[in-house]
Backbone and ligand atoms as CSV (ligand in chain L), in Angstrom:
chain,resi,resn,atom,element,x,y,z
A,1,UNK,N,N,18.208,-168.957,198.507
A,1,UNK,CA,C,19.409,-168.221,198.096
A,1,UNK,C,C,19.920,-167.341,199.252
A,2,UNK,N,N,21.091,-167.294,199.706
A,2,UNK,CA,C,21.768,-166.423,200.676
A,2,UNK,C,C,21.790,-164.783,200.426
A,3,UNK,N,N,21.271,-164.392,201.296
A,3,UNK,CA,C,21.449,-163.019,201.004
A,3,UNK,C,C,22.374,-162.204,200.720
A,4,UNK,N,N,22.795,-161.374,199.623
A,4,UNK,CA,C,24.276,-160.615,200.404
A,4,UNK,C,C,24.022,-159.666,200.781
A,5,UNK,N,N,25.300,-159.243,201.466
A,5,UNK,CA,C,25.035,-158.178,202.270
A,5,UNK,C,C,25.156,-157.264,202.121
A,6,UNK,N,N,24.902,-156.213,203.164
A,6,UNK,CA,C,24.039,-154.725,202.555
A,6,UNK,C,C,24.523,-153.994,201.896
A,7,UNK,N,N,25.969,-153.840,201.571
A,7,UNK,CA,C,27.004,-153.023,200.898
A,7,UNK,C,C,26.480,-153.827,199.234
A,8,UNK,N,N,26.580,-154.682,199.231
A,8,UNK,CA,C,26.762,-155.799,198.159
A,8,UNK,C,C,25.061,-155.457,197.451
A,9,UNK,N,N,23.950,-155.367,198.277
A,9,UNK,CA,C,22.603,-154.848,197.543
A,9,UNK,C,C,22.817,-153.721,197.323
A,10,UNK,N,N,23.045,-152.187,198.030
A,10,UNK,CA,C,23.254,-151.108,197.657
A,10,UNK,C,C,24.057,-151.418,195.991
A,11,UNK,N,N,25.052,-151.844,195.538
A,11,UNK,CA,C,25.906,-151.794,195.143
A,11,UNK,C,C,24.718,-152.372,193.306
A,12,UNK,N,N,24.067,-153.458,193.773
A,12,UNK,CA,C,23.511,-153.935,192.927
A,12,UNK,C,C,21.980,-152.963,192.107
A,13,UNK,N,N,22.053,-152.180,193.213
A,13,UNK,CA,C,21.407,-151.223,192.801
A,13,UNK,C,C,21.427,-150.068,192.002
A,14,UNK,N,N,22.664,-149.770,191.887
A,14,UNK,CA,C,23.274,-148.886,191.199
A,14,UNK,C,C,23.876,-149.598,189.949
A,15,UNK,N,N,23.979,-150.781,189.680
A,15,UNK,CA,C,23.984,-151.955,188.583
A,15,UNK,C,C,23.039,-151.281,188.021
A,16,UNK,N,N,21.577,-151.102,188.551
A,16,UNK,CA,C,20.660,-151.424,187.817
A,16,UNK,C,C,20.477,-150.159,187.242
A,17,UNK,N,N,20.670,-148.942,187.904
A,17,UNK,CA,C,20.677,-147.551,187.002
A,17,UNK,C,C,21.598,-147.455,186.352
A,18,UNK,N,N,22.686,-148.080,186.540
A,18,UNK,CA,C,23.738,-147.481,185.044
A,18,UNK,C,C,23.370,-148.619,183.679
A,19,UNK,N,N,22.701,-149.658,184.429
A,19,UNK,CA,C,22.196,-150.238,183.186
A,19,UNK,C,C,21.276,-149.422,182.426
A,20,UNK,N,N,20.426,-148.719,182.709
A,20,UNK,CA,C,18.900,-148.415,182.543
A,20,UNK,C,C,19.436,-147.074,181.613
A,21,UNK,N,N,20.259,-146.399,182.294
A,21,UNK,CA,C,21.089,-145.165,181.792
A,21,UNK,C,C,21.703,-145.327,180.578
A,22,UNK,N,N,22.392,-146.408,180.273
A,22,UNK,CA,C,23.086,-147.147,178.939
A,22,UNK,C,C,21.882,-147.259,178.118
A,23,UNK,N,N,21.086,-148.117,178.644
A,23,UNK,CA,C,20.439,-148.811,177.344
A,23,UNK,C,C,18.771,-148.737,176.949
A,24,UNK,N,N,18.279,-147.469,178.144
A,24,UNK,CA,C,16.887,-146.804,177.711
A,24,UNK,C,C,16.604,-145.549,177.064
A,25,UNK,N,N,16.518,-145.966,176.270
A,25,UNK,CA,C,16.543,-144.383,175.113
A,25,UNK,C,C,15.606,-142.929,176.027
A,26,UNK,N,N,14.292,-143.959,176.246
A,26,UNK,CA,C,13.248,-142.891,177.230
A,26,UNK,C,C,14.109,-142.217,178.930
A,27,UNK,N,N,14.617,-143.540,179.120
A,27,UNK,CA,C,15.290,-143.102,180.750
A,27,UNK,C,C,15.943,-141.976,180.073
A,28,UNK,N,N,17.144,-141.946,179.024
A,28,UNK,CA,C,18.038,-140.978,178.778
A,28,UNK,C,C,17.149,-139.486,178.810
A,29,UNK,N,N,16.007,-139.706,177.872
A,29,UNK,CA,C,15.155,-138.645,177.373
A,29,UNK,C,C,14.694,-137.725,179.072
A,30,UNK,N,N,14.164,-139.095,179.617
A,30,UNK,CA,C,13.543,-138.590,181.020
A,30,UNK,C,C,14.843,-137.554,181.707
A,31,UNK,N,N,16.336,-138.336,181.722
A,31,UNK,CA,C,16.892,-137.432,182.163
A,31,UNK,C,C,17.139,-136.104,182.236
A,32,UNK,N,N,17.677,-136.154,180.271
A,32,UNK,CA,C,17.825,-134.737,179.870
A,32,UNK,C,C,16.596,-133.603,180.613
A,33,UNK,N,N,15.372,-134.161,180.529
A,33,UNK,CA,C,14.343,-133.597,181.407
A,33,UNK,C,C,15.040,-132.980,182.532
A,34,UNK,N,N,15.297,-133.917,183.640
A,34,UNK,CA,C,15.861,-133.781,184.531
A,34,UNK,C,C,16.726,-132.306,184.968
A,35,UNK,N,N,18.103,-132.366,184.124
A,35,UNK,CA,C,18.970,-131.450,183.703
A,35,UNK,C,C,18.364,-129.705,183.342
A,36,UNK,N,N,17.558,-130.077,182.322
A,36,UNK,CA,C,16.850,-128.998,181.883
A,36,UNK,C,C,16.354,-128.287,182.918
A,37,UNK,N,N,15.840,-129.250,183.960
A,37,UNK,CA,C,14.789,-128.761,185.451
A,37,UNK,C,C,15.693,-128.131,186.248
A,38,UNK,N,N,16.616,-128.835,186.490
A,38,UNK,CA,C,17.782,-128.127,187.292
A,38,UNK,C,C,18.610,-126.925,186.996
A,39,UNK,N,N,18.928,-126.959,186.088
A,39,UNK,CA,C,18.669,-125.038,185.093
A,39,UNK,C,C,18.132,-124.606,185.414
A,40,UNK,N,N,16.787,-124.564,185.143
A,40,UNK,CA,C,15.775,-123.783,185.496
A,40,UNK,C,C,15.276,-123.012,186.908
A,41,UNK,N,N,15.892,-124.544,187.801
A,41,UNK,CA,C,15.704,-124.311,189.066
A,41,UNK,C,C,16.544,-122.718,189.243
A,42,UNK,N,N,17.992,-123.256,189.116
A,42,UNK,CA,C,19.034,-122.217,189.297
A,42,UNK,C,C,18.417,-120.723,188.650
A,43,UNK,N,N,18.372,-121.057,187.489
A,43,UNK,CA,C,18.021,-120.199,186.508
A,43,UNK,C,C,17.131,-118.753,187.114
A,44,UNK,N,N,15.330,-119.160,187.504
A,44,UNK,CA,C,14.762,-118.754,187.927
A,44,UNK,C,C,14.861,-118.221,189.622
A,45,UNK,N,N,15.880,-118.878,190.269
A,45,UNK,CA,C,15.702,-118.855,191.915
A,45,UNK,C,C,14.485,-119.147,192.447
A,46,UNK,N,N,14.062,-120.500,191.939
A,46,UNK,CA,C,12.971,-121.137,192.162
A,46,UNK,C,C,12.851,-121.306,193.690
A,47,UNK,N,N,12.033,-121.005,194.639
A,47,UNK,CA,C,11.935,-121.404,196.400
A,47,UNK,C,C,12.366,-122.567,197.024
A,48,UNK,N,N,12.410,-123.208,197.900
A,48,UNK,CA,C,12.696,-124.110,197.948
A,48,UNK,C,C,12.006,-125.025,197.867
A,49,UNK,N,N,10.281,-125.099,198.145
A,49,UNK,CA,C,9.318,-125.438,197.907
A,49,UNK,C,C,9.000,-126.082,196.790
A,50,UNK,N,N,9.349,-125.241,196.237
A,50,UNK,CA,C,8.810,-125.436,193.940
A,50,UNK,C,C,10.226,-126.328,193.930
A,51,UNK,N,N,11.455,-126.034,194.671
A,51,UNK,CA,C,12.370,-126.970,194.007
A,51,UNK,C,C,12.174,-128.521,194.010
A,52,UNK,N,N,11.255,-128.176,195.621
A,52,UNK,CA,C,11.034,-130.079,195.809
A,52,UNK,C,C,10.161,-130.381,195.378
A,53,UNK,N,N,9.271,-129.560,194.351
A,53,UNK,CA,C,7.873,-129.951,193.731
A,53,UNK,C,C,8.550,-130.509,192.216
A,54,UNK,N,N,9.436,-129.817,191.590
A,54,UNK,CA,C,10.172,-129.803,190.514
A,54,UNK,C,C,10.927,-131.400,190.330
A,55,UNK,N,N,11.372,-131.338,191.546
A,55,UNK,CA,C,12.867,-132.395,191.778
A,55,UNK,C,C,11.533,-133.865,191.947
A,56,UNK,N,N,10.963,-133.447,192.815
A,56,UNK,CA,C,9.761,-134.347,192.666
A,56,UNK,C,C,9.162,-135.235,191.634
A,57,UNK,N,N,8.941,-134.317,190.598
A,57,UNK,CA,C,8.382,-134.761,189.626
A,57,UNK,C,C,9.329,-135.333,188.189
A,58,UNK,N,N,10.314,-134.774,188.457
A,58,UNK,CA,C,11.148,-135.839,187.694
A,58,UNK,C,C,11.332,-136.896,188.106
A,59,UNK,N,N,11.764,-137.015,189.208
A,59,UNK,CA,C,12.115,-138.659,189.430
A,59,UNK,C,C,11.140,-139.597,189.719
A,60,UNK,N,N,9.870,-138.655,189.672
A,60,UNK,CA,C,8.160,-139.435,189.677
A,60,UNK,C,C,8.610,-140.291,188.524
A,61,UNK,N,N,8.764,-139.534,187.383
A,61,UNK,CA,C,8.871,-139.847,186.009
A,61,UNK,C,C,9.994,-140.909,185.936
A,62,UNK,N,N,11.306,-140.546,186.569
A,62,UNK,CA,C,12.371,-141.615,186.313
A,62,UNK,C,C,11.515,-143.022,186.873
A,63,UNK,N,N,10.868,-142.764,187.808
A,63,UNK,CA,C,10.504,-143.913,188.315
A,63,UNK,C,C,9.423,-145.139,187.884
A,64,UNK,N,N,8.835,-144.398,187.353
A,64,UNK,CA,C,7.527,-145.109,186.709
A,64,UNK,C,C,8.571,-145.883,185.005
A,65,UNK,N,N,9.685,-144.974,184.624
A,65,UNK,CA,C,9.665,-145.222,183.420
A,65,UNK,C,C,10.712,-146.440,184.018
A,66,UNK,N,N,11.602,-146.490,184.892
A,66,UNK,CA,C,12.109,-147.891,185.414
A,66,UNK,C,C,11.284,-148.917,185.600
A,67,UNK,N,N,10.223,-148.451,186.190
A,67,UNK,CA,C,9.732,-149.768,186.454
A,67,UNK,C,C,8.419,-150.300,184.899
A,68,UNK,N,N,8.513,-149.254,184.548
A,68,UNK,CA,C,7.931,-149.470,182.649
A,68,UNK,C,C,8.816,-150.397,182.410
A,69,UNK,N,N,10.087,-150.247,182.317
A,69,UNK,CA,C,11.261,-151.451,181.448
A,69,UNK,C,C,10.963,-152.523,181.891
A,70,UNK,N,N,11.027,-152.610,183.382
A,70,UNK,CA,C,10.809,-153.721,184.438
A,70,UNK,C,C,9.881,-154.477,184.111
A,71,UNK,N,N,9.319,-153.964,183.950
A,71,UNK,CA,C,7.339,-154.809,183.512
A,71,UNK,C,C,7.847,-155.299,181.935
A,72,UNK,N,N,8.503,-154.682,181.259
A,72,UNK,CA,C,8.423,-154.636,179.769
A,72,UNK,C,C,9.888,-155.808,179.669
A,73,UNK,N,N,10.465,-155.961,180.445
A,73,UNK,CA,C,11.656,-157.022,180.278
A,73,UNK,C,C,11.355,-158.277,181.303
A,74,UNK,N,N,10.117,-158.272,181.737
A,74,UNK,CA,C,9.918,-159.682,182.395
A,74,UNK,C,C,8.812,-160.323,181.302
A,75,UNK,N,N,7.963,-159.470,180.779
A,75,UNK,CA,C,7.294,-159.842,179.595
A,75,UNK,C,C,8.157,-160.464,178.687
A,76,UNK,N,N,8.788,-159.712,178.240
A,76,UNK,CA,C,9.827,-160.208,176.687
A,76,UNK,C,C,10.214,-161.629,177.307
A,77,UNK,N,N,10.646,-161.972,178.813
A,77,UNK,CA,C,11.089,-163.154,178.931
A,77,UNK,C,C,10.509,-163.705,179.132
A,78,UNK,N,N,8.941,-163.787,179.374
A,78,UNK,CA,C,8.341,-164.825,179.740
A,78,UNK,C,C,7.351,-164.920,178.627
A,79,UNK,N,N,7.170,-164.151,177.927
A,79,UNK,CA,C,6.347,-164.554,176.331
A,79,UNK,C,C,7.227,-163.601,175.272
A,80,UNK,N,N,8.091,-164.322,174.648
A,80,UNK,CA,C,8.368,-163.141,173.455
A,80,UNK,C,C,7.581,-162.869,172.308
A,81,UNK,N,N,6.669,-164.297,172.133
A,81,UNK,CA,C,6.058,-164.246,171.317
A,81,UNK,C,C,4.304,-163.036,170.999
A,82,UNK,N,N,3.744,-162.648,170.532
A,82,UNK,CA,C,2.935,-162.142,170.407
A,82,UNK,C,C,1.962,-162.692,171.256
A,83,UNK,N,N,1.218,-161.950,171.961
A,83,UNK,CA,C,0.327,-162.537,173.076
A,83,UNK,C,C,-0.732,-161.065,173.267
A,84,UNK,N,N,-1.845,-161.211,173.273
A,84,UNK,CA,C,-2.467,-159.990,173.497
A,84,UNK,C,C,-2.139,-159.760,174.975
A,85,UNK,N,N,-2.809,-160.793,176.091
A,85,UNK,CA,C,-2.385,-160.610,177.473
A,85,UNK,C,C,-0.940,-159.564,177.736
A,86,UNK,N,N,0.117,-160.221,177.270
A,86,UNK,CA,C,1.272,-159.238,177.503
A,86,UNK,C,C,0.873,-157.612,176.988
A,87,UNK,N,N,0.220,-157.853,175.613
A,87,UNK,CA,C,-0.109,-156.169,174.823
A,87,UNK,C,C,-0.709,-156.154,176.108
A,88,UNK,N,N,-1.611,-156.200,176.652
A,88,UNK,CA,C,-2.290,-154.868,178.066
A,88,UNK,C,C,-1.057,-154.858,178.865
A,89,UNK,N,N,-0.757,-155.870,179.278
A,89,UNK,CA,C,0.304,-155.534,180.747
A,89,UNK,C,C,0.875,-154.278,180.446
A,90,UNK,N,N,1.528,-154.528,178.660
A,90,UNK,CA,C,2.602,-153.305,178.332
A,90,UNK,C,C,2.532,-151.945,178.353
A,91,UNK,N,N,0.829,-152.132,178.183
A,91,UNK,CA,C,0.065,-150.409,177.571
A,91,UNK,C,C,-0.019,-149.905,178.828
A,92,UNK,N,N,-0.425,-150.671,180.130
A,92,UNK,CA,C,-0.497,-150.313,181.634
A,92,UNK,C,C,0.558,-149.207,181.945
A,93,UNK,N,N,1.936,-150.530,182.044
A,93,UNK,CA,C,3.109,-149.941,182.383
A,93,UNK,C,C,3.132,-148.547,181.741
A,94,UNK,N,N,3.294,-148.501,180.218
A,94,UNK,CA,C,3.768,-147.731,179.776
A,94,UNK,C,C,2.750,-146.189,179.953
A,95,UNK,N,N,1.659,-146.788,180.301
A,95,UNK,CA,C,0.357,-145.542,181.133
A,95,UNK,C,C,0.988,-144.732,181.751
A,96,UNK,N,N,1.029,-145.763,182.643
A,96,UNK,CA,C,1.380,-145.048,183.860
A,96,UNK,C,C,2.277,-144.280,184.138
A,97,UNK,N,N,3.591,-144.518,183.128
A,97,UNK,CA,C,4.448,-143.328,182.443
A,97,UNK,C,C,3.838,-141.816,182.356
A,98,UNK,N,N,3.036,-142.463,181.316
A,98,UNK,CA,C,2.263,-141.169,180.583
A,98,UNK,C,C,1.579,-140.351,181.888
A,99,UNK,N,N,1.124,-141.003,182.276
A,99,UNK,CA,C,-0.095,-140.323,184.028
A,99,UNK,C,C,0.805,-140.063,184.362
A,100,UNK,N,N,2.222,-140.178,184.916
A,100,UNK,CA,C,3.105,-139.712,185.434
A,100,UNK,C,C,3.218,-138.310,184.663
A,101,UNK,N,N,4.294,-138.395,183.923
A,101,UNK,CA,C,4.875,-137.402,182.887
A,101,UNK,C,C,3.671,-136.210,182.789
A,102,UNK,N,N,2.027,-136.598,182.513
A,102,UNK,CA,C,1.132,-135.626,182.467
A,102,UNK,C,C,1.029,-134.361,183.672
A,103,UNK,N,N,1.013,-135.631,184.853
A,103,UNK,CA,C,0.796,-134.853,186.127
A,103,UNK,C,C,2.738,-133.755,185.886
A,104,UNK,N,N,3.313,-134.261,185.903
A,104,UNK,CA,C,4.447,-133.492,186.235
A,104,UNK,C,C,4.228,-132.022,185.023
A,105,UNK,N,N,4.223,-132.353,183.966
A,105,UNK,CA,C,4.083,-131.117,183.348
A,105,UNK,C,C,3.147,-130.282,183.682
A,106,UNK,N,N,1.812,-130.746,184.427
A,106,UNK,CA,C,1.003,-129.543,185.195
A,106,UNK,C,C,1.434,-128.687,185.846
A,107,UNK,N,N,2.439,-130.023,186.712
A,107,UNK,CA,C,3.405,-129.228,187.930
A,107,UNK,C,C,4.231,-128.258,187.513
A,108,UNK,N,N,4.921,-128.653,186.443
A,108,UNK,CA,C,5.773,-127.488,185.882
A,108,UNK,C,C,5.573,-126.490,185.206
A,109,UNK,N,N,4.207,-126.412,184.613
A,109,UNK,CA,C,3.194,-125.403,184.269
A,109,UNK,C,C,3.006,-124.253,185.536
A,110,UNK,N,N,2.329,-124.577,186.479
A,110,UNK,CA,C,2.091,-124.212,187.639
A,110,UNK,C,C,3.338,-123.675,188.035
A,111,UNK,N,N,4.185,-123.788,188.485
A,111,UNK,CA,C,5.648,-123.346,189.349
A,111,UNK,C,C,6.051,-122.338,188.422
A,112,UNK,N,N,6.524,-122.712,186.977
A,112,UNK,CA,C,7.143,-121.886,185.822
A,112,UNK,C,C,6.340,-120.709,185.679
A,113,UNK,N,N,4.804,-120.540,185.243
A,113,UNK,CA,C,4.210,-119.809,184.372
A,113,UNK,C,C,4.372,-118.721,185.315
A,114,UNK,N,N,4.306,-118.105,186.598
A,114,UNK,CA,C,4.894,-116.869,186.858
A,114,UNK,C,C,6.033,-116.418,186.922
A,115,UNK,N,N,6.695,-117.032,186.427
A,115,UNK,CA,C,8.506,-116.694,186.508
A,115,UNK,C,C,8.612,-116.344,184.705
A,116,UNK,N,N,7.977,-117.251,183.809
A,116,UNK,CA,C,7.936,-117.155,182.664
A,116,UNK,C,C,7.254,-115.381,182.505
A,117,UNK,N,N,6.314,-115.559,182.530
A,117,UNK,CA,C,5.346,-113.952,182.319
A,117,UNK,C,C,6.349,-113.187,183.028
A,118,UNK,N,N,6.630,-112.957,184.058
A,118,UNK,CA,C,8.217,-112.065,184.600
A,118,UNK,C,C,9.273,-111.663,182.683
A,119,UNK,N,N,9.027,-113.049,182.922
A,119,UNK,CA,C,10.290,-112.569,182.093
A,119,UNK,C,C,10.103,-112.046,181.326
A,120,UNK,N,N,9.092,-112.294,180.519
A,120,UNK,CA,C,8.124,-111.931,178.932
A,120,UNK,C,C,7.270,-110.410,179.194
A,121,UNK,N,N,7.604,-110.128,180.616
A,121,UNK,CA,C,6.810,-108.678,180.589
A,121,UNK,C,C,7.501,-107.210,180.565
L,1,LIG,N1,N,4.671,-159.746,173.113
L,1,LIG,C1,C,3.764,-158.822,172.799
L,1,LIG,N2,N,2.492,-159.179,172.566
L,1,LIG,C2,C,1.551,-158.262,172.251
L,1,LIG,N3,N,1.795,-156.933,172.167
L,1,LIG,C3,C,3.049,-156.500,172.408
L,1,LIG,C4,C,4.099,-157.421,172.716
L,1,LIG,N4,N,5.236,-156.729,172.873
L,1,LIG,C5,C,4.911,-155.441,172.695
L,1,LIG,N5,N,3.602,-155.293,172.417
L,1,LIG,C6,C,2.871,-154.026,172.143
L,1,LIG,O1,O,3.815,-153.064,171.692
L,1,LIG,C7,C,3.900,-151.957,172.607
L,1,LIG,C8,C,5.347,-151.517,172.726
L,1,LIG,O2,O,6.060,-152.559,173.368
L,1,LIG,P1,P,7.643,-152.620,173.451
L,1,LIG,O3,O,8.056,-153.771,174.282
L,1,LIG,O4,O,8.197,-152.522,172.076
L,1,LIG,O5,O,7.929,-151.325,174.272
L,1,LIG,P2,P,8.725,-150.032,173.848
L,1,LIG,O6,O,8.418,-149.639,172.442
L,1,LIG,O7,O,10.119,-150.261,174.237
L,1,LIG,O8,O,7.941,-149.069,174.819
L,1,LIG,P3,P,8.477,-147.924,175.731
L,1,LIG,O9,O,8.612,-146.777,174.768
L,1,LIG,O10,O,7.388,-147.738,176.767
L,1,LIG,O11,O,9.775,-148.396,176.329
L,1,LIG,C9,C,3.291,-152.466,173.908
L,1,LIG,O12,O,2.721,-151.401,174.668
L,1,LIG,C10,C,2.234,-153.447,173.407
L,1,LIG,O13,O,1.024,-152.790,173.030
Protein backbone atom coordinates (compact mmCIF):
# COMPACT_ATOMS: atom_id res chain seq x y z
CA UNK A 1 0.00 0.00 0.00
CA UNK A 2 1.43 3.57 -0.82
CA UNK A 3 2.08 5.66 1.82
CA UNK A 4 0.48 9.04 2.21
CA UNK A 5 1.99 11.70 3.02
CA UNK A 6 2.88 13.34 6.10
CA UNK A 7 0.22 16.05 6.22
CA UNK A 8 -2.31 13.29 5.15
CA UNK A 9 -1.04 10.82 8.44
CA UNK A 10 -0.99 13.75 10.85
CA UNK A 11 -4.43 14.44 9.63
CA UNK A 12 -5.54 10.73 10.09
CA UNK A 13 -4.59 10.99 13.38
CA UNK A 14 -6.69 13.37 14.59
CA UNK A 15 -9.54 11.11 12.71
CA UNK A 16 -8.78 8.91 15.26
CA UNK A 17 -9.29 11.22 18.44
CA UNK A 18 -12.35 12.85 17.37
CA UNK A 19 -13.54 9.43 16.76
CA UNK A 20 -12.61 8.13 20.23
CA UNK A 21 -14.02 11.57 21.67
CA UNK A 22 -17.57 10.86 19.95
CA UNK A 23 -17.98 7.46 20.72
CA UNK A 24 -16.01 6.39 24.15
CA UNK A 25 -18.06 6.98 27.01
CA UNK A 26 -14.66 6.26 29.34
CA UNK A 27 -12.36 8.56 26.88
CA UNK A 28 -15.18 11.31 27.55
CA UNK A 29 -15.08 10.41 31.41
CA UNK A 30 -11.10 10.36 31.20
CA UNK A 31 -11.42 13.79 29.79
CA UNK A 32 -13.72 15.55 32.03
CA UNK A 33 -10.78 14.29 34.39
CA UNK A 34 -8.62 16.13 32.38
CA UNK A 35 -10.55 19.59 32.62
CA UNK A 36 -11.14 19.19 36.27
CA UNK A 37 -7.03 18.92 36.48
CA UNK A 38 -6.60 21.96 34.66
CA UNK A 39 -8.78 23.97 37.19
CA UNK A 40 -7.10 22.88 39.66
CA UNK A 41 -3.88 23.51 38.15
CA UNK A 42 -4.96 27.27 37.75
CA UNK A 43 -6.93 27.08 40.75
CA UNK A 44 -4.17 26.15 43.25
CA UNK A 45 -0.97 27.89 41.36
CA UNK A 46 0.27 24.55 41.12
CA UNK A 47 4.52 24.87 40.15
CA UNK A 48 5.43 24.07 37.17
CA UNK A 49 6.75 20.83 38.12
CA UNK A 50 3.39 19.34 39.68
CA UNK A 51 1.84 20.85 36.47
CA UNK A 52 3.84 18.40 34.31
CA UNK A 53 3.32 15.67 36.88
CA UNK A 54 -0.55 16.46 36.71
CA UNK A 55 -0.72 17.01 32.81
CA UNK A 56 1.29 13.82 32.83
CA UNK A 57 -0.90 11.71 34.28
CA UNK A 58 -3.88 12.39 32.50
CA UNK A 59 -2.90 11.72 29.26
CA UNK A 60 -1.04 8.51 30.86
CA UNK A 61 -4.68 7.69 31.32
CA UNK A 62 -6.01 9.08 27.89
CA UNK A 63 -3.55 6.84 26.58
CA UNK A 64 -3.80 3.51 27.90
CA UNK A 65 -7.69 4.00 27.64
CA UNK A 66 -7.09 4.53 23.59
CA UNK A 67 -5.25 1.94 23.20
CA UNK A 68 -7.90 -0.22 25.68
CA UNK A 69 -10.53 0.48 22.66
CA UNK A 70 -7.77 -0.46 20.25
CA UNK A 71 -7.20 -3.87 21.71
CA UNK A 72 -11.03 -4.07 22.43
CA UNK A 73 -12.09 -3.22 18.61
CA UNK A 74 -9.61 -5.57 16.92
CA UNK A 75 -11.02 -8.31 19.20
CA UNK A 76 -14.75 -7.61 18.41
CA UNK A 77 -13.44 -8.01 14.74
CA UNK A 78 -11.64 -10.79 14.79
CA UNK A 79 -13.86 -12.99 17.23
CA UNK A 80 -17.23 -11.48 18.07
CA UNK A 81 -18.24 -14.43 19.24
CA UNK A 82 -17.60 -15.50 22.91
CA UNK A 83 -14.11 -16.82 23.25
CA UNK A 84 -12.38 -17.00 26.63
CA UNK A 85 -8.86 -16.21 24.84
CA UNK A 86 -10.31 -12.74 23.77
CA UNK A 87 -11.95 -12.47 27.74
CA UNK A 88 -8.02 -12.22 28.93
CA UNK A 89 -6.74 -10.07 26.08
CA UNK A 90 -9.76 -7.69 27.22
CA UNK A 91 -9.19 -7.80 31.10
CA UNK A 92 -5.28 -6.96 30.19
CA UNK A 93 -6.12 -3.98 28.17
CA UNK A 94 -8.62 -2.82 30.30
CA UNK A 95 -5.80 -3.39 33.46
CA UNK A 96 -3.75 -1.57 32.38
CA UNK A 97 -6.23 1.30 32.37
CA UNK A 98 -6.84 0.64 35.85
CA UNK A 99 -2.68 0.53 36.73
CA UNK A 100 -2.74 3.57 34.91
CA UNK A 101 -5.65 5.59 36.46
CA UNK A 102 -4.32 4.01 40.07
CA UNK A 103 -0.83 5.33 39.67
CA UNK A 104 -2.20 8.81 38.58
CA UNK A 105 -4.51 9.28 41.50
CA UNK A 106 -1.43 8.68 43.86
CA UNK A 107 0.03 11.35 41.85
CA UNK A 108 -2.72 13.56 42.46
CA UNK A 109 -2.95 12.65 46.03
CA UNK A 110 0.64 13.62 46.48
CA UNK A 111 0.72 17.17 44.55
CA UNK A 112 -3.01 18.16 45.92
CA UNK A 113 -2.95 17.05 49.64
CA UNK A 114 -0.81 20.16 50.66
CA UNK A 115 -2.66 22.71 48.84
CA UNK A 116 -5.91 20.90 50.06
CA UNK A 117 -4.92 21.08 54.07
CA UNK A 118 -3.97 24.98 53.11
CA UNK A 119 -7.15 25.39 52.35
CA UNK A 120 -9.04 23.38 55.09
CA UNK A 121 -6.79 25.06 57.76
N1 LIG B 1 -15.75 -11.95 22.85
C1 LIG B 1 -15.59 -12.07 24.17
N2 LIG B 1 -15.28 -13.26 24.71
C2 LIG B 1 -15.11 -13.41 26.04
N3 LIG B 1 -15.21 -12.39 26.93
C3 LIG B 1 -15.50 -11.16 26.46
C4 LIG B 1 -15.72 -10.94 25.06
N4 LIG B 1 -16.02 -9.65 24.89
C5 LIG B 1 -15.97 -9.08 26.10
N5 LIG B 1 -15.65 -9.99 27.05
C6 LIG B 1 -15.51 -9.75 28.51
O1 LIG B 1 -16.26 -8.59 28.84
C7 LIG B 1 -15.40 -7.54 29.34
C8 LIG B 1 -15.88 -6.21 28.80
O2 LIG B 1 -15.67 -6.20 27.40
P1 LIG B 1 -16.28 -5.11 26.42
O3 LIG B 1 -15.77 -5.34 25.05
O4 LIG B 1 -17.75 -5.05 26.62
O5 LIG B 1 -15.58 -3.83 26.97
P2 LIG B 1 -16.22 -2.55 27.63
O6 LIG B 1 -17.33 -2.91 28.55
O7 LIG B 1 -16.48 -1.61 26.53
O8 LIG B 1 -14.95 -2.19 28.49
P3 LIG B 1 -14.29 -0.81 28.76
O9 LIG B 1 -15.14 -0.24 29.85
O10 LIG B 1 -12.88 -1.15 29.19
O11 LIG B 1 -14.33 -0.03 27.47
C9 LIG B 1 -14.00 -7.93 28.88
O12 LIG B 1 -13.01 -7.42 29.77
C10 LIG B 1 -14.06 -9.45 28.91
O13 LIG B 1 -13.85 -9.98 30.22
Amino acid sequence: MKKPPFHKSVLFTFRGIIWILRNERNFQFHILGLIINLFLIVFFELSNIETAMIILCCFFVLVTEALNTCVEKICDYIQPEFDSRIGIIKDLAGGAVMLATISSVCVGILVYWPYLKLLFH
